[in-house]
N, C-alpha and C positions, 0 to 999 in steps of 0.2 A: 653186398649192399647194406648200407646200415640202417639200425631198425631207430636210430635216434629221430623225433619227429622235429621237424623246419618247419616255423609259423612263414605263411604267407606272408610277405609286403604289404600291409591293408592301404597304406600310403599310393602307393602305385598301384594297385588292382581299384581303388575311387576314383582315380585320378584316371585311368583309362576311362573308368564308366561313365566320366562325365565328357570324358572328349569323346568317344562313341554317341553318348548322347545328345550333345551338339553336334558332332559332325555326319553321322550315320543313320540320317531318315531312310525309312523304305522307298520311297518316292527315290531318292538320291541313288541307292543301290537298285532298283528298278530302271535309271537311268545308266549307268554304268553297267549292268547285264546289257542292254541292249546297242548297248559300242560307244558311251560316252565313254570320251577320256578319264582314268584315274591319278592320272600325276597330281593333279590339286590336293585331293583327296592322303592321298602319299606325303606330298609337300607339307598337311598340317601334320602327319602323324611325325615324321620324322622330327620337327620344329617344337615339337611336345616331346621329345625324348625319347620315343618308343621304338627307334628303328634298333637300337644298340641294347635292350634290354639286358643280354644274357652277358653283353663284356662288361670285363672290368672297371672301377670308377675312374683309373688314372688314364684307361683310353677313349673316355666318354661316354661311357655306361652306366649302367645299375645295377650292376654285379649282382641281379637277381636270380633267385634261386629254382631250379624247376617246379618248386610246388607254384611261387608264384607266375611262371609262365604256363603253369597249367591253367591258374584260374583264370588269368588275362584271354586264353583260349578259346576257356568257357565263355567269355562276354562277347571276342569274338565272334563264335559261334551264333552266338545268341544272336547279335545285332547284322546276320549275313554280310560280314567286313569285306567286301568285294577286293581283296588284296592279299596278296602272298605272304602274310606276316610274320609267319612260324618258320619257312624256311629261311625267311632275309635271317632271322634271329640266327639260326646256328651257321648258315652260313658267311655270316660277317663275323661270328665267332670262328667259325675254322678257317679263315681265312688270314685275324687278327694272331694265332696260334700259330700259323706256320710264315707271321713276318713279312703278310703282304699286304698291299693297299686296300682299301676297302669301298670298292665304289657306289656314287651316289644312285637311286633308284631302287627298286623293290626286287627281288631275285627269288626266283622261283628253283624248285628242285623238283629233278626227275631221275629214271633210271632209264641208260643210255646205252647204245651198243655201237658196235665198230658198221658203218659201211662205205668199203673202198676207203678212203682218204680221209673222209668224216664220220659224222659222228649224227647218228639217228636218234632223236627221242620219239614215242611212239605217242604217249598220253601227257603232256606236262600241265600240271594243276594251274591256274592262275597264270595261265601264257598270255593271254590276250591284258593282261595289266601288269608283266612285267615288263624288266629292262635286259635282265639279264638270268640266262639256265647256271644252275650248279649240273652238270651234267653227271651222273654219277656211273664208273665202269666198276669190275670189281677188283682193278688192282690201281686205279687211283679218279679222280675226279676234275674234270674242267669246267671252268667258268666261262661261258661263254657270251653273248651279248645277243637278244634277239633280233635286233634289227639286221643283222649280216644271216639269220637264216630262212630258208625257206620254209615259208608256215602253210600250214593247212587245219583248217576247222573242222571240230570232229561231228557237226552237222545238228549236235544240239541244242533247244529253241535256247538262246539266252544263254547257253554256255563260253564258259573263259578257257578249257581245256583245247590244244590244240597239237597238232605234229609240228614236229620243227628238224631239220635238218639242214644241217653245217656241210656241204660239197669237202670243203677241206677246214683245219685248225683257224681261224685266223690268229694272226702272227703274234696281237696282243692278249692272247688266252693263257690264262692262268691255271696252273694244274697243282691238286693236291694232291699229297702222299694217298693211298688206298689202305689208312689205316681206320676208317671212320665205318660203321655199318651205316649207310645213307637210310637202305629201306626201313629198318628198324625205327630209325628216328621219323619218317616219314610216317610211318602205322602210327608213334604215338602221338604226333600231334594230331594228326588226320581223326584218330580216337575223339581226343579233345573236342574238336573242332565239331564231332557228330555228337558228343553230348551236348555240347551248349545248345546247338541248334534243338536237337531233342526237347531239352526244356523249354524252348519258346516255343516250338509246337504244342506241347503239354496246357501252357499258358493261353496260347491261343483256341485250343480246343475246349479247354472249359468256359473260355470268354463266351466261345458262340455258344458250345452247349448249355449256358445259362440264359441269353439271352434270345434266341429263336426258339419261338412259338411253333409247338406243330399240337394240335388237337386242344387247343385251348392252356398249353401251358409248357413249360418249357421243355424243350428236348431231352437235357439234363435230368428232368426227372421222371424217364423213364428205365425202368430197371437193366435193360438191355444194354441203351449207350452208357446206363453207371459202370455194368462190368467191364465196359471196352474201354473205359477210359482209366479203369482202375489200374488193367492190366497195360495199358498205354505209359500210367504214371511208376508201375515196377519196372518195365522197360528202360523208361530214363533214369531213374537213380540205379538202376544196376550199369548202364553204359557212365554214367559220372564216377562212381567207383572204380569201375575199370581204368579208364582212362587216369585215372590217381595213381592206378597201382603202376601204369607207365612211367608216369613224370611226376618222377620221385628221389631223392637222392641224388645221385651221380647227374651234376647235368645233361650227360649224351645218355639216350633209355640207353638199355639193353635189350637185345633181341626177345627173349621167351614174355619179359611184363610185356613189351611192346607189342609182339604177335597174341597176347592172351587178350591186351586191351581193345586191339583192331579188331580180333576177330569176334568177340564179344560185344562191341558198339555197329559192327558191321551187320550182327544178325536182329541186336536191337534196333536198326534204322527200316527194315524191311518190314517189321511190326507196327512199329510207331507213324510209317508214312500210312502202311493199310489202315488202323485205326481212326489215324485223323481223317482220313480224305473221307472212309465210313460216315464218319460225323458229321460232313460238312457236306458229304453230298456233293453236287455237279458243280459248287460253286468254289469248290477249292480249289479248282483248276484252272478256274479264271484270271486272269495276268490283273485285275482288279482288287484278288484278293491276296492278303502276306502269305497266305499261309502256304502254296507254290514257291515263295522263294526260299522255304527255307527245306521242303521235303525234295525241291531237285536239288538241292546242295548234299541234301544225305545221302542223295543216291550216288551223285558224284565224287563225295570223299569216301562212301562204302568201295568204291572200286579202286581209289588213288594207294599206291603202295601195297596191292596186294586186299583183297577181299576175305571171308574167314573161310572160303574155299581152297586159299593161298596157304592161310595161316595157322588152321586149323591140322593139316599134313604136318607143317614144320615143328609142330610144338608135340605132335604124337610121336613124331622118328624122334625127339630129344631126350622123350621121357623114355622111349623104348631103349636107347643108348644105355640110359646112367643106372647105377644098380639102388635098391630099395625100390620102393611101393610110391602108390601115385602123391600120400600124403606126403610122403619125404621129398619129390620130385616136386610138389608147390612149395613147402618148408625152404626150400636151396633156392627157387626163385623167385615164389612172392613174399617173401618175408612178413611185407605188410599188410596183408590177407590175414 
């Protein structure tokens, strides 16, 4: 991995913030959790450029770089983007890489197993506003199309997550080679996606804790909710770093930054959801208030691709493998640490 640093895009990381900003009210994403259509939604991002980020200029892209799709992430996150954005990226890149068409709509990515004739996904992110699954096996990967499968809801309130199963291939499925690590790439965006959101819980939690009255003066400055929110705010800048040290360099992460960033933003979000909701009391749970659309997102991307229950194993058997000590075992992987 190389340790030479890549400035951001400032150009395109504004330029998202302000179509987010116009296009992405809570009220809108509030509407869209609860079963409005997202094609519209889709229709402007893609019309602004953003569906082809990661490909090249000459096939209609922005041949931008993973630090800039990290921060775009972040904003993501931040503005709870009710759309599968991260995976269309790499997947219209490994699709545009191995010479095939690249179809229109949002494309969601999952990890997929053989049953009978089809093809089972158990948990797929962002199902209920895709068009189409990257199904991922571990010796190659289909694209499949959701309206030809059979779906089912994973039952919660306001969730895009769903099962989908394929009886048999259809005929126009496209399969790539099984040279890509899918989950990998999944932990780091999913990282990403839990830091941004992290920080606008951060932001939202000092809004209230400033401005709610309890004993004559603000919440805020009581010493108690100070420390929880102090330790609320090392929480997210330790999951925002993480999530850097994934998407970095090489466009497609690597497995150990990817599993260190996951499982790192994974145990960050279990903190940051108890502290907020601490602070906000019985009213954070209200569909009234933002601050639920963004702490059931971190729970749901804390499970997508593997949790630091997953990830935390994977990264102990690696380092147990390779010979030297644990500083030389982060030295060979996180460079950028």
């Amino acid at each position: 991995m190389s340790l030479d640093p890549v400035i951001p895009d400032t150009l395109i990381i504004d330029a998202f913030g302000q179509w987010l900003e116009g296009e992405v009210s809570a009220e809108r994403v509030r509407r869209i959790d609860l079963g409005e259509p997202a094609d519209a939604l889709w229709r402007s991002l893609a019309e602004h450029g953003f569906a082809d980020l990661l490909l090249a200029e000459e096939l209609g892209g922005a041949a931008a770089s993973a630090e800039t799709a990290c921060q775009l992430l972040f904003a993501a996150g931040g503005a709870a983007l009710p759309l599968p954005l991260a995976s269309t990226w790499w997947a219209r890149l490994a699709l545009a890489e191995a010479g095939f068409a690249r179809p229109d709509g949002p494309i969601a990515l999952a990890n997929a197993e053989r049953d009978g004739q089809g093809l089972r996904c158990h948990a797929v992110p962002f199902a209920a506003q895709s068009r189409w699954v990257l199904a991922a096996l571990p010796e190659c990967a289909w694209l499949l199309p959701v309206e030809r499968a059979q779906r089912q809801a994973d039952g919660v309130h306001a969730s895009a997550t769903e099962e989908l199963f394929w009886p048999s291939l259809p005929e126009d499925a496209q399969r790539l080679a099984g040279d890509r690590d899918w989950r990998s790439l999944g932990a780091a965006y999913s990282a990403a996606l839990i830091a941004g959101a992290a920080e606008r819980v951060l932001q939202l939690t000092l809004e209230y804790a400033t401005t709610r009255q309890q004993f004559g003066k603000p919440v805020g400055g009581f010493q108690a909710i100070q420390q929880q929110i102090s330790v609320l705010a090392e929480e997210v800048f330790a999951a925002r770093m993480a999530a850097q040290l994934a998407l970095r360099g090489s466009t497609w992460p690597q497995g150990i930054p990817a599993g260190v960033a996951k499982a790192r933003c994974g145990s960050a979000a279990v903190r940051i959801c108890n502290i907020a909701h601490a602070v906000f009391g019985a009213i954070g749970v209200t569909e009234e208030c933002d601050l639920q659309l963004y702490t059931r997102r971190l729970y749901a991307w804390r499970s997508d691709f593997g949790s630091e229950a997953y990830w935390q194993p994977v990264i102990g058997r690696a380092a147990l493998r390779e010979s030297g000590d644990s500083l030389a075992f982060l030295r060979r992987h996180l460079p950028a640490a």
